[in-house]
NUKOL-739482 format. One record per residue (C-alpha): x, y, z; residue number from 0. Coordinates in steps of 0.25 Angstrom, whole numbers. Layout:
// NUKOL-739482
@px:X | py:Y | pz:Z | seq:NUM
...
This chain:
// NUKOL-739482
@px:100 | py:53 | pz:-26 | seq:0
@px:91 | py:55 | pz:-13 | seq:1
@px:83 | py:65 | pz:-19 | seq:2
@px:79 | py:55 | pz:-31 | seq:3
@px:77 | py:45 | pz:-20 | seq:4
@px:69 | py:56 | pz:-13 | seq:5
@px:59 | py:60 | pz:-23 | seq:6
@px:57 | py:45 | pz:-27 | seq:7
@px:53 | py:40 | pz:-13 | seq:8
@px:45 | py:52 | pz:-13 | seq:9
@px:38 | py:47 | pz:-24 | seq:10
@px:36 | py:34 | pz:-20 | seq:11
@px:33 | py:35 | pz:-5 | seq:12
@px:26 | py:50 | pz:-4 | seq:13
@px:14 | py:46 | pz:-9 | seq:14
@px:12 | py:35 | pz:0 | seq:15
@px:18 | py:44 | pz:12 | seq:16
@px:7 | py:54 | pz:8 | seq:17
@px:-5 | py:43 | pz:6 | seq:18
@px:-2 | py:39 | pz:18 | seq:19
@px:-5 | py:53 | pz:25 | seq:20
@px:-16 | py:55 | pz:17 | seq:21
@px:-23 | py:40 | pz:23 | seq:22
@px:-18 | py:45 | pz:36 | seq:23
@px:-26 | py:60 | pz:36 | seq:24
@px:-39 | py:53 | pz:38 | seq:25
@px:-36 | py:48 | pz:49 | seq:26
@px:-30 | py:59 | pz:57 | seq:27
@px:-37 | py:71 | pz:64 | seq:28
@px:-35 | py:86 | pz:55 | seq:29
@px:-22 | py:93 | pz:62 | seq:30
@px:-21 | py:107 | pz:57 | seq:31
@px:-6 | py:111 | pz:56 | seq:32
@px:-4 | py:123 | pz:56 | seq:33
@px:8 | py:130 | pz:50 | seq:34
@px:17 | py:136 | pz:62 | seq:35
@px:30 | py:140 | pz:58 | seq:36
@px:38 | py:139 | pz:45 | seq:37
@px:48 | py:129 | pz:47 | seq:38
@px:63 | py:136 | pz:44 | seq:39
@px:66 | py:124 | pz:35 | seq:40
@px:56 | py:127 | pz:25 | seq:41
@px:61 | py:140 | pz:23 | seq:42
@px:75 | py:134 | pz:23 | seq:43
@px:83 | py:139 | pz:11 | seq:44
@px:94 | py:127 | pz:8 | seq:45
@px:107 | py:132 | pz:4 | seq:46
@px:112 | py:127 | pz:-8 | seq:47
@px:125 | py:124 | pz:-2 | seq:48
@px:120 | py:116 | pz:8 | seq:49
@px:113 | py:104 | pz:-2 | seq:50
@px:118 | py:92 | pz:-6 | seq:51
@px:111 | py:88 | pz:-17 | seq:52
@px:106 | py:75 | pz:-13 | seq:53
@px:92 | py:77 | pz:-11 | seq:54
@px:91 | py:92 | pz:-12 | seq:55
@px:91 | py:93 | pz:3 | seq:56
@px:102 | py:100 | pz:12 | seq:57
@px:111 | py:90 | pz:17 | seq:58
@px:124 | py:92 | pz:28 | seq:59
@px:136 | py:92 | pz:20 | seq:60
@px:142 | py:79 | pz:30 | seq:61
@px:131 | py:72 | pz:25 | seq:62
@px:132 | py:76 | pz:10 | seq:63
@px:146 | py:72 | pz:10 | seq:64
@px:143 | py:58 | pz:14 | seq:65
@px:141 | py:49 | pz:3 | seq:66
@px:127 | py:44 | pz:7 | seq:67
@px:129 | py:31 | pz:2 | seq:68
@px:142 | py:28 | pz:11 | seq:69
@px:136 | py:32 | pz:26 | seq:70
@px:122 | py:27 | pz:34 | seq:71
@px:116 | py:36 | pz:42 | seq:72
@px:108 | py:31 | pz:54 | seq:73
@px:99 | py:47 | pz:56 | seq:74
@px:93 | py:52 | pz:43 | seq:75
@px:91 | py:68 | pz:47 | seq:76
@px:78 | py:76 | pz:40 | seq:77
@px:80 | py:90 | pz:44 | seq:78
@px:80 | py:89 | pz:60 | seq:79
@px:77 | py:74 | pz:61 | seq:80
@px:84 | py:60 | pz:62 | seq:81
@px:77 | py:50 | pz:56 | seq:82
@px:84 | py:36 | pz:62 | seq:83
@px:85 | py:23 | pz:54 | seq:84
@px:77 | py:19 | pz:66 | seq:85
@px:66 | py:27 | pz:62 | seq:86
@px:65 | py:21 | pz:50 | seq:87
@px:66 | py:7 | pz:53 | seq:88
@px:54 | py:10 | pz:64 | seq:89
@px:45 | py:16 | pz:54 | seq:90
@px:45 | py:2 | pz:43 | seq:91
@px:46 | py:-10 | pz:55 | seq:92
@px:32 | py:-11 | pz:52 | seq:93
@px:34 | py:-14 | pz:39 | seq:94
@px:49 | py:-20 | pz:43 | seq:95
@px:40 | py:-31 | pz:48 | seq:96
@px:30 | py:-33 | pz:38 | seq:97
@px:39 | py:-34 | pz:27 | seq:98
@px:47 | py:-44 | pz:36 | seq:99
@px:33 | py:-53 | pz:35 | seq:100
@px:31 | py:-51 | pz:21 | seq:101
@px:45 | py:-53 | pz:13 | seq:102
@px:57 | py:-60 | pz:13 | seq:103
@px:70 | py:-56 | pz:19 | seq:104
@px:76 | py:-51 | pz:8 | seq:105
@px:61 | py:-44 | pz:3 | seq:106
@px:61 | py:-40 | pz:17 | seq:107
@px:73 | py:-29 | pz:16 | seq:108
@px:68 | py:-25 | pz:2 | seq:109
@px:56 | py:-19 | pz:10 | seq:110
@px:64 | py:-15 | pz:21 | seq:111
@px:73 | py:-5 | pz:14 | seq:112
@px:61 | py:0 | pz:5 | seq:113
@px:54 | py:2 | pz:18 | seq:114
@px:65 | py:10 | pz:24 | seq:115
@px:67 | py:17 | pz:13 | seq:116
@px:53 | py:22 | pz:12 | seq:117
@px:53 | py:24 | pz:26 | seq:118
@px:65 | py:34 | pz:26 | seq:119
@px:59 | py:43 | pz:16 | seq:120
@px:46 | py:42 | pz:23 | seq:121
@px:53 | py:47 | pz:35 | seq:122
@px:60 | py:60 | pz:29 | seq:123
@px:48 | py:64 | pz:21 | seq:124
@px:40 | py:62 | pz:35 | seq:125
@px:49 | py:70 | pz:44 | seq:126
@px:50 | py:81 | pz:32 | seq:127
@px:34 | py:83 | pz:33 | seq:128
@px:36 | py:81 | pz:48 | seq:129
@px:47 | py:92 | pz:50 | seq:130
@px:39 | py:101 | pz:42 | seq:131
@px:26 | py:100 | pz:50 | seq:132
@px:31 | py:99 | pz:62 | seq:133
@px:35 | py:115 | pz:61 | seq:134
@px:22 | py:117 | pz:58 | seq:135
@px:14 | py:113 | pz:70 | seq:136
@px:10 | py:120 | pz:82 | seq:137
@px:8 | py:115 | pz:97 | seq:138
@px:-6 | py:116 | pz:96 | seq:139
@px:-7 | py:106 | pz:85 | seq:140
@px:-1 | py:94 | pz:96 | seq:141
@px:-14 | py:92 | pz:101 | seq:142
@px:-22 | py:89 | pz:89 | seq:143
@px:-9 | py:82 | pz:83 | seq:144
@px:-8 | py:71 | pz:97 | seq:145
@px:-24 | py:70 | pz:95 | seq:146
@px:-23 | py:65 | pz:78 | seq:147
@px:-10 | py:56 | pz:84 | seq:148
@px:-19 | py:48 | pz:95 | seq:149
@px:-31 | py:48 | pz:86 | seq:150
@px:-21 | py:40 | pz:75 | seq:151
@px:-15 | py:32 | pz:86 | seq:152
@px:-30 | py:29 | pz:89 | seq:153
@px:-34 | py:24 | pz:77 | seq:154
@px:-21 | py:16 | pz:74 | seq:155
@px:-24 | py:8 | pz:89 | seq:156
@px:-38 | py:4 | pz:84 | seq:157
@px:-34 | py:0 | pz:71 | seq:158
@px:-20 | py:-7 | pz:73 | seq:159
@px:-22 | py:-12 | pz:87 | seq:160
@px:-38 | py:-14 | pz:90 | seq:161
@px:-39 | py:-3 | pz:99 | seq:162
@px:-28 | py:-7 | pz:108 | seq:163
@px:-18 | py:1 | pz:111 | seq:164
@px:-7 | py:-9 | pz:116 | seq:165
@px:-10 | py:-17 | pz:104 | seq:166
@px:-7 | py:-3 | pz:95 | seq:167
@px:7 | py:-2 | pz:105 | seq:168
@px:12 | py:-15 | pz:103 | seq:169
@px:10 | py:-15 | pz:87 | seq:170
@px:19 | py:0 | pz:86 | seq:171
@px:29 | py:-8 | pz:96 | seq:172
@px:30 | py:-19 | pz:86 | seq:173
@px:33 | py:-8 | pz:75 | seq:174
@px:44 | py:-1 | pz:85 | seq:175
@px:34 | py:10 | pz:88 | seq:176
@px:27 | py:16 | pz:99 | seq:177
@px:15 | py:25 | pz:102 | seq:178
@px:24 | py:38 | pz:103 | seq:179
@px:32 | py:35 | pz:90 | seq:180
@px:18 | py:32 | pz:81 | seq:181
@px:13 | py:46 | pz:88 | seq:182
@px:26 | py:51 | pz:84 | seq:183
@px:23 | py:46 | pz:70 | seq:184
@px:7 | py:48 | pz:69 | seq:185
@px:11 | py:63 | pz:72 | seq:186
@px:20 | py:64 | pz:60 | seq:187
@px:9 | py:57 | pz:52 | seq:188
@px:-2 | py:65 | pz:55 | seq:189
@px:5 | py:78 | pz:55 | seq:190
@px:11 | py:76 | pz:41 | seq:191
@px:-2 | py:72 | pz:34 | seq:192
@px:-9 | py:82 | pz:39 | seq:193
@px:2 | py:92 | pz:35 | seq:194
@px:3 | py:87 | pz:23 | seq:195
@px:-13 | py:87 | pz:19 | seq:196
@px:-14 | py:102 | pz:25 | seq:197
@px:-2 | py:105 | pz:17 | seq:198
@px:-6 | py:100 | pz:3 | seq:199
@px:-20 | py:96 | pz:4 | seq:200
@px:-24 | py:109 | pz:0 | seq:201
@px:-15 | py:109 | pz:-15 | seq:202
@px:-22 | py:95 | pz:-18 | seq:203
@px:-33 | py:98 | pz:-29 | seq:204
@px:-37 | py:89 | pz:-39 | seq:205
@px:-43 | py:95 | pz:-50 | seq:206
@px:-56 | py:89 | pz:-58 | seq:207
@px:-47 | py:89 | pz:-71 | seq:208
@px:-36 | py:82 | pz:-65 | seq:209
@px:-46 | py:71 | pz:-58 | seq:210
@px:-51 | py:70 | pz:-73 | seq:211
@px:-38 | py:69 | pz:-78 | seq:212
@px:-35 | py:56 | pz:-68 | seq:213
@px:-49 | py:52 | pz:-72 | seq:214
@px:-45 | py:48 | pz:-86 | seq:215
@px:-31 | py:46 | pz:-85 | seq:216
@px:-33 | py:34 | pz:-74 | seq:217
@px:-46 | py:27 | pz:-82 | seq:218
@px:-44 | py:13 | pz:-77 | seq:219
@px:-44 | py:19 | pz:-63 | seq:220
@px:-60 | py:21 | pz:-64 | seq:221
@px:-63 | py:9 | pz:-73 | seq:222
@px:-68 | py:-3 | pz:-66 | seq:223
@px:-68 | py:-16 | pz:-75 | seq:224
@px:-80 | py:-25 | pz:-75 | seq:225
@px:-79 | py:-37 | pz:-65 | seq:226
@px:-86 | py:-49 | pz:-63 | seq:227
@px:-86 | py:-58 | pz:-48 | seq:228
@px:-84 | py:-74 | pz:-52 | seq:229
@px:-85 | py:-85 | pz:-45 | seq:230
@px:-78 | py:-98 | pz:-50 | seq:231
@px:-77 | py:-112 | pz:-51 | seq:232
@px:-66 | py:-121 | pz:-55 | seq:233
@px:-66 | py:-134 | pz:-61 | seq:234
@px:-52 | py:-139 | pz:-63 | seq:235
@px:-49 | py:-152 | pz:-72 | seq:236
@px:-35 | py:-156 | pz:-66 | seq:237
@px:-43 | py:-156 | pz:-51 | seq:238
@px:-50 | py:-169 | pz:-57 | seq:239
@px:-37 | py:-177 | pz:-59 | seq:240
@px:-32 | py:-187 | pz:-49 | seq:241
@px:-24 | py:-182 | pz:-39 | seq:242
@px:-9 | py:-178 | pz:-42 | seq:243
@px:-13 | py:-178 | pz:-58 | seq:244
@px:-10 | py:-166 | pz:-65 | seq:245
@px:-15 | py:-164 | pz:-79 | seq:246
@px:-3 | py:-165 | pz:-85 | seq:247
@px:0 | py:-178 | pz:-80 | seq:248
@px:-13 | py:-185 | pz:-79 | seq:249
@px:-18 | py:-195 | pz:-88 | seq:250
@px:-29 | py:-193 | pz:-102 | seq:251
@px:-37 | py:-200 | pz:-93 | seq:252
@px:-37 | py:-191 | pz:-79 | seq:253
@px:-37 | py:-181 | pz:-87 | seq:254
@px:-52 | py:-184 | pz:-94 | seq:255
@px:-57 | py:-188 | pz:-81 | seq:256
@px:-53 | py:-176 | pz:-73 | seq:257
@px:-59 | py:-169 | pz:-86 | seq:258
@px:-71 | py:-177 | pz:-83 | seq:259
@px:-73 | py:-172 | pz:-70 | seq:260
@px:-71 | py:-159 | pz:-71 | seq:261
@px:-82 | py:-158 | pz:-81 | seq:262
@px:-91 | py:-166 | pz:-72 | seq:263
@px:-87 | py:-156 | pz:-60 | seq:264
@px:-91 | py:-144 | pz:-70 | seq:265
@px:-103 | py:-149 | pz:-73 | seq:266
@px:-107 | py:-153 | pz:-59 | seq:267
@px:-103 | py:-139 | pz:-55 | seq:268
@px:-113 | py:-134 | pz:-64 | seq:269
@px:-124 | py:-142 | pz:-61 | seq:270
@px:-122 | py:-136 | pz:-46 | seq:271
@px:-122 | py:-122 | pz:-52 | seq:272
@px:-133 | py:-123 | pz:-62 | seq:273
@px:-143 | py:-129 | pz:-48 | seq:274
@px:-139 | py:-117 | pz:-43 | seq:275
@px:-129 | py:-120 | pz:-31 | seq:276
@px:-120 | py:-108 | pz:-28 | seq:277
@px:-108 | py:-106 | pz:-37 | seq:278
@px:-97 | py:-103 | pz:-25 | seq:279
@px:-102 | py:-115 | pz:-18 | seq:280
@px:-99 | py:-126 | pz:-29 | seq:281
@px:-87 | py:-117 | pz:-33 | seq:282
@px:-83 | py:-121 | pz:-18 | seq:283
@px:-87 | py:-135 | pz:-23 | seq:284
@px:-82 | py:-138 | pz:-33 | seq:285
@px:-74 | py:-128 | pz:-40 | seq:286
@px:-58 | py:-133 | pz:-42 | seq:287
@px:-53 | py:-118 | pz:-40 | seq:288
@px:-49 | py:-112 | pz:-25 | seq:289
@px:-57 | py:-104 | pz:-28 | seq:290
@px:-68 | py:-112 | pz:-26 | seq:291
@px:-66 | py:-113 | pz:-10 | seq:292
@px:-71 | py:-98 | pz:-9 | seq:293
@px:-82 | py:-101 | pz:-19 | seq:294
@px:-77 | py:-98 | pz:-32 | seq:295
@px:-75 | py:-84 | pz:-31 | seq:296
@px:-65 | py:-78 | pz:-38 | seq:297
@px:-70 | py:-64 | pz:-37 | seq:298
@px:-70 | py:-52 | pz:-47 | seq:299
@px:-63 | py:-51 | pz:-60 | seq:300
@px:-63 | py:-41 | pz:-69 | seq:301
@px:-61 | py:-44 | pz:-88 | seq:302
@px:-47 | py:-46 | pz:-90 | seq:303
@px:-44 | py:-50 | pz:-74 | seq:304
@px:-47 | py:-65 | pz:-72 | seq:305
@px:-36 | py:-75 | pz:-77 | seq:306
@px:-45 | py:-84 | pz:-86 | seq:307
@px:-52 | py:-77 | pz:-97 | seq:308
@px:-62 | py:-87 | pz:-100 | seq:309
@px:-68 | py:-87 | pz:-85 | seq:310
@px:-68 | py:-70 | pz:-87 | seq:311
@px:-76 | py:-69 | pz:-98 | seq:312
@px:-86 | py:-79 | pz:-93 | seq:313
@px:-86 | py:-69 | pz:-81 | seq:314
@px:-88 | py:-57 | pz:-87 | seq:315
@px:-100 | py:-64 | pz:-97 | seq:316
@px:-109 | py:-69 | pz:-84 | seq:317
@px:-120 | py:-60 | pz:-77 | seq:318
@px:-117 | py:-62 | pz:-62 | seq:319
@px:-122 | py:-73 | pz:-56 | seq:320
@px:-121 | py:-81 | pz:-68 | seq:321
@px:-113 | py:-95 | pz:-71 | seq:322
@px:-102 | py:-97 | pz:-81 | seq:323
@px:-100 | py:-111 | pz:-91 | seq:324
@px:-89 | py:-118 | pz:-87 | seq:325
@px:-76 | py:-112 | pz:-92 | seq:326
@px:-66 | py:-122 | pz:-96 | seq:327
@px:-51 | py:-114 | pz:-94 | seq:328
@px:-41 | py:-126 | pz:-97 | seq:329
@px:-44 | py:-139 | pz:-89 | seq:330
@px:-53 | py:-129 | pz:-79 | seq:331
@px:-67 | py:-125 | pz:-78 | seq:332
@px:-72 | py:-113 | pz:-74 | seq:333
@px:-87 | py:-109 | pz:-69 | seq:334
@px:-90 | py:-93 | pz:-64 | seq:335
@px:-100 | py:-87 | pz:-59 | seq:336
@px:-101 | py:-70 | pz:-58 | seq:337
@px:-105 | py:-67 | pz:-46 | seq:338
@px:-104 | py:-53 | pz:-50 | seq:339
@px:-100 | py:-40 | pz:-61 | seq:340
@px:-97 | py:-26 | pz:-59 | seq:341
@px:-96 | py:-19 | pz:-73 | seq:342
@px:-86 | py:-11 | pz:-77 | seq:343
@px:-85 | py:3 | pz:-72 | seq:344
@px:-79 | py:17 | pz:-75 | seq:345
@px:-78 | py:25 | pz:-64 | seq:346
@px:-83 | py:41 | pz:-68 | seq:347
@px:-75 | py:51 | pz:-66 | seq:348
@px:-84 | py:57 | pz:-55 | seq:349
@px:-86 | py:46 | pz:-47 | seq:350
@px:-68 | py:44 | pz:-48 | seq:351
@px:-66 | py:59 | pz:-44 | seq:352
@px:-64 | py:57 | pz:-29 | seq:353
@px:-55 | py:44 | pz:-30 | seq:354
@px:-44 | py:53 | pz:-42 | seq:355
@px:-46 | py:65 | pz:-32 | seq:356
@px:-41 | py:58 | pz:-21 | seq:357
@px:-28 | py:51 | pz:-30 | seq:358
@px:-26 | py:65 | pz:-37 | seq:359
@px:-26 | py:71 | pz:-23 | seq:360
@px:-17 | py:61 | pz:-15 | seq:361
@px:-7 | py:62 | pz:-26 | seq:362
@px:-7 | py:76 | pz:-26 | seq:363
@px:-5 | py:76 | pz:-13 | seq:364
@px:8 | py:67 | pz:-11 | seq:365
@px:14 | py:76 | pz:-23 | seq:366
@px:14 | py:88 | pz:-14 | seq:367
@px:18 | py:80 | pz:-2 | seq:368
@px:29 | py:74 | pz:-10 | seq:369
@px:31 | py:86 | pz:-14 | seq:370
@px:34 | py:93 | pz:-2 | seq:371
@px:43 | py:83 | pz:5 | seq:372
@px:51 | py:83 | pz:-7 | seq:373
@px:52 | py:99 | pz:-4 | seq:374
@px:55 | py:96 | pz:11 | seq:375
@px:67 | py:85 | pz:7 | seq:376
@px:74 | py:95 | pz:0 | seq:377
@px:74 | py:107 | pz:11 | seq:378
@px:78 | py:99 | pz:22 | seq:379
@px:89 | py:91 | pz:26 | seq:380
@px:90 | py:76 | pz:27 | seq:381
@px:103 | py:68 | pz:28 | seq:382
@px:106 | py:56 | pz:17 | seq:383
@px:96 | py:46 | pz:17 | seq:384
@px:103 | py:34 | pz:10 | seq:385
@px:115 | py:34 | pz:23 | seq:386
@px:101 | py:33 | pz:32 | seq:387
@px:94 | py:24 | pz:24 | seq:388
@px:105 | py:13 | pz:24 | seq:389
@px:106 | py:16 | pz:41 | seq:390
@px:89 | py:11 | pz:38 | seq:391
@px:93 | py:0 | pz:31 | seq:392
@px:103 | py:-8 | pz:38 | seq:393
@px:91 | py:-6 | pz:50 | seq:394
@px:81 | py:-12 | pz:43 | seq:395
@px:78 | py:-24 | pz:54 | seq:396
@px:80 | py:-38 | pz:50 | seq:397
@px:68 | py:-46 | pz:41 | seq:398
@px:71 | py:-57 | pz:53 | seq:399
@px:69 | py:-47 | pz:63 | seq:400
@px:56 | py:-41 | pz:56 | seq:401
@px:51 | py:-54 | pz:52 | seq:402
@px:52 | py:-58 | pz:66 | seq:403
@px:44 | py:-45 | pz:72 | seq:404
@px:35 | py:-47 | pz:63 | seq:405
@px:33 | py:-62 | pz:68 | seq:406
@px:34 | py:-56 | pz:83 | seq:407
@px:21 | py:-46 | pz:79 | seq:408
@px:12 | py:-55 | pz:74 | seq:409
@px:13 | py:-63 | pz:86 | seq:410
């Protein structure tokens, strides 16, 4: 069963795990890692005897004999390192906190337990990479390693905390961190993705015949729909009634006066047009719509995108900068102005090559990364994840206590 559950989180979160590598590799100096020493696990030949098969991985038999469903486990062990439900819950209180402000009590565990669950397979595929590459560096390579770490740690000061250092210090502290566990955590980061682009970089080439292939397979991709930039005025019947009279309710007489006065507000709108007074500013005016308060504008809309038909069409019939009839839609008036059109468009293969290169290539790229933790799951030894996982879960802090950080931070 983990196995399954294995290769669908793989599926699901690898690609994210990898894309976020790949936005970090910009900003992180070159570290060359060189390959030291073979580590003995790789060459590791598991005994058949010795696997339970759960997730094709060598498991003690103490452990193999414990229905996993029936015990909690407060250490998940990959290879030679304990992972702690602490760890966990560490890594998403950022989050823990955000989803705190955003949903309700009951949404609020929902998120929880899919971010814990995430976060425990992002963890083991980590520590995989990590124990893997860690055999494979040299002393010699530190210097450069601490250097890309306090350039990162630079960067993050400026942009997180305007330059100020204590700022930076307090913001980790109100996510239960400090400056030697993000150095702990940057090292990992920066290490892995630069293994990983070393590793595999080399076997990603996208051929011209499959970036034609993607080409004229994904059409719409390239196809930009004409569009047209309106500005509006509204001129609505039922705001000429007397107070508190809806249509409905309101009398054959209200009803012919409020008429009345619309058509004298249309045509007194009009008269301001045609002697030239700019459109957004009698749209502010006069116009019954909110939208009116920002001048009218409603903004681009492209043929088969904007809710009233009759309004689209007289859109995509004007020249820029030219002024619609009125447009009677039920008791409403309507007058447009195009402020501006961009035609329809197909982008050319040619000028689409770099953008399906670069897809073609981060997909590539996450298969064979995908790929290979899978390989490193089944050769090495991790205790049951669902006894750990429910540890995590009965962790999880409060949505009060969450809610109530969250208040406490923005203070």
């Amino acid at each position: 069963m983990e196995n399954g559950i294995l290769r669908d989180f793989i599926g699901r979160i690898g690609l994210i795990f990898i894309c976020i590598l790949l936005i970090m590799q910009n900003g992180c100096d070159r570290l060359q890692i060189v390959e030291v020493k073979k580590s003995s696990a790789e060459n590791k030949t598991v005994p058949k005897s010795s696997v339970k098969n759960v997730h094709h991985k060598p498991v003690s038999s103490k452990s193999a004999s414990k229905p996993a469903d029936s015990i909690e486990s407060s250490v998940l062990t990959v290879n030679s390192a304990n992972i702690t439900a602490d760890d966990i819950i560490n890594r998403i209180r950022p989050q823990l906190i955000a989803a705190a402000q955003t949903y309700s009590r009951d949404a609020y565990y929902v998120k929880a337990k899919q971010l814990a669950m995430q976060a425990v397979y992002d963890v083991i595929y980590e520590t995989l990479l990590y124990q893997e590459i860690s055999s494979r560096i040299s002393k010699e390579q530190n210097p450069a390693i601490e250097k890309a770490v306090d350039q990162a740690i630079e960067r993050m000061v400026v942009n997180q905390a305007g330059g100020s250092k204590i700022r930076f210090e307090r913001q980790l502290a109100q996510q239960g961190m400090d400056i030697r566990a993000l150095r702990k955590k940057l090292r990992k980061q920066i290490l892995t993705q630069q293994y990983l682009r070393e590793k595999f970089r080399s076997r990603v080439i996208v051929t011209r015949d499959q970036l034609w292939e993607y080409y004229k397979t994904h059409s719409k991709e390239f196809y930009s729909p004409a569009c047209v930039h309106i500005f509006m005025i509204e001129v609505d019947t039922d705001k000429f009634l007397p107070d508190k009279v809806r249509w409905d309710s309101a009398s054959s007489q209200q009803r012919q006066l409020a008429q009345a006065l619309a058509e004298k507000r249309i045509k007194f709108i009009q008269k301001k047009l045609s002697d030239g007074q700019e459109f957004s500013q009698v749209a502010k005016e006069f116009s019954t719509s909110p939208s009116g308060k920002v001048g009218g504008d409603i903004g681009w809309i492209t043929k088969g995108s904007y809710k009233y038909k009759p309004i689209e069409d007289a859109a995509f019939s004007l020249r820029p900068g030219s002024i619609s009839k009125p447009i009677h839609i039920g008791r409403k008036t309507y007058i447009i102005k195009v402020a501006g059109l961009v035609e329809a468009k197909t982008t050319s293969f040619s000028a689409a090559q770099d953008k399906i290169r670069s897809k073609l290539e981060q997909k590539m790229y996450a298969d064979l990364v995908n790929e290979h933790i899978h390989e490193l799951w089944k050769r090495s030894e991790i205790s049951p994840i669902q006894p750990f996982l429910q540890t995590v879960l009965k962790c999880i802090p409060s949505y009060y206590s969450m809610k109530k950080k969250a208040m406490h931070n923005a203070q």
